[in-house]
C-alpha positions in Angstrom: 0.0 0.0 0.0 1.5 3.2 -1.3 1.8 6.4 1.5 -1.2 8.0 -0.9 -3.6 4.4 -0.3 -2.8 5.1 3.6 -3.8 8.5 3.9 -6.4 8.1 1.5 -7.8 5.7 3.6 -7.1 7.3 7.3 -8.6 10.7 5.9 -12.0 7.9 4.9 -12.0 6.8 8.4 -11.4 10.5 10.0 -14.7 11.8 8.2 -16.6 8.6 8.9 -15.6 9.0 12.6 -16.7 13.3 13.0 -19.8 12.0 11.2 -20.6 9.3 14.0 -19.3 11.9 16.8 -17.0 8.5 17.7 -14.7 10.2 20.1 -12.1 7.4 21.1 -11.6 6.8 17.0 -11.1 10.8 16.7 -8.7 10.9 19.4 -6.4 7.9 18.2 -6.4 9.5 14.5 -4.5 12.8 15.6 -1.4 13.5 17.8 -1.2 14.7 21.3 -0.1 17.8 19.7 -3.1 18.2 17.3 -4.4 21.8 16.1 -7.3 22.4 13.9 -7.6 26.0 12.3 -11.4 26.7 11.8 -12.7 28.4 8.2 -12.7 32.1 9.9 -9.2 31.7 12.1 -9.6 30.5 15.5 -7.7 27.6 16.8 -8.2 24.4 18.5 -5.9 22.1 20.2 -6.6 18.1 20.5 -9.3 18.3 24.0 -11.0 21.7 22.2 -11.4 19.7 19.2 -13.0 16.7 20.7 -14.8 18.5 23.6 -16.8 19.9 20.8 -18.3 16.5 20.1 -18.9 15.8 23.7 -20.8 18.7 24.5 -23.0 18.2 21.9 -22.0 21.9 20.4 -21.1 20.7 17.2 -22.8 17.8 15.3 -21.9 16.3 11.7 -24.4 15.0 10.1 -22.6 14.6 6.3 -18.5 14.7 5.8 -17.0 14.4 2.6 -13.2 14.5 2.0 -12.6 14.2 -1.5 -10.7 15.8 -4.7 -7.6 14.9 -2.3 -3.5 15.3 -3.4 -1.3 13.5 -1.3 2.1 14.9 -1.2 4.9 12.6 0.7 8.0 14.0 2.6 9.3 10.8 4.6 7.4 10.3 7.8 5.5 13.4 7.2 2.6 13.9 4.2 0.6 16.9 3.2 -2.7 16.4 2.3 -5.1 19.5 0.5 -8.9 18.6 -0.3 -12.3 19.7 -0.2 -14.5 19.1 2.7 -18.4 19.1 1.8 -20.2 18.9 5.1 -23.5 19.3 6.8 -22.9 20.3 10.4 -23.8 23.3 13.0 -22.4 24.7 15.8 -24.7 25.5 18.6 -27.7 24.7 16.4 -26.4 27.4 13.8 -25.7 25.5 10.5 -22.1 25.5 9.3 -22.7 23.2 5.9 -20.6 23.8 2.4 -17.4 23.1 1.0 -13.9 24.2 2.3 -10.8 24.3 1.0 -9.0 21.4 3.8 -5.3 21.2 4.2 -4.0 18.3 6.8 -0.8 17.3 8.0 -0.3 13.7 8.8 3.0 12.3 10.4 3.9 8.9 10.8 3.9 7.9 14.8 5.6 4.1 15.5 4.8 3.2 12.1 1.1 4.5 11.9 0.3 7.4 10.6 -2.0 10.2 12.4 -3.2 13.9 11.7 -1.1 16.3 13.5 -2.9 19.4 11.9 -6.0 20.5 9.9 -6.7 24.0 8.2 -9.7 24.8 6.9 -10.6 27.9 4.6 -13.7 29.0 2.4 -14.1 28.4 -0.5 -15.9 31.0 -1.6 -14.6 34.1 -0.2 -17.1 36.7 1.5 -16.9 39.0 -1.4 -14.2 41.3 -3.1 -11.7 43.4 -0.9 -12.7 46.7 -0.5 -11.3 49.4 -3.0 -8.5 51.5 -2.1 
């Protein structure tokens, strides 16, 4: 299995797992170190990102990773995607497409997401004029 077929296939059991809230799975996919950067900048570290699930504050109810490029650097692989989802935060929908970029390291011979960036898509609108 090539480093491409293990992420490809890690990143099909990470969206499988946000959509199922499944917790334990979610927290053996990333490092101890693990940061997500949300579409509009904040960031979360490993027990932010998690305790999101078991507060019940964010729910998942359709995940898509797809249009994926793997890129390989040794023990270390940049994946950049799409994610399609369905999902709200505090009841306030949070569904569409963004731009993903992950960071996944290989840990003991396993590999595991040690970062996750997510952008829009579609921007708000044009800057302003100068």
């Amino acid at each position: 299995m090539t480093t491409t077929d293990e992420i490809q296939e890690l990143g099909a059991r990470w969206a499988e797992a946000e959509v199922a809230a499944d917790i334990t799975a979610l927290e053996a996919m990333v490092t101890d170190d693990f940061r997500l950067v949300g579409p509009y900048g904040f960031v979360l570290d490993k027990a932010q990102w998690l305790d999101r699930y078991r507060s019940g504050d964010f729910t998942t109810t359709a995940l898509r990773w797809h249009d994926v490029e793997v890129r390989a650097h040794g023990d270390t692989a940049v994946a950049i995607g799409t994610q399609t989802q369905e999902a709200a935060y505090r009841g306030v929908a949070n569904d569409g497409d963004f731009r993903i970029t992950q960071v996944f390291v290989r840990e003991g011979g396993e590999w595991a997401i040690a970062s996750t960036a997510l952008s829009l898509t579609t921007p708000p609108g044009p800057p302003p004029a100068r």
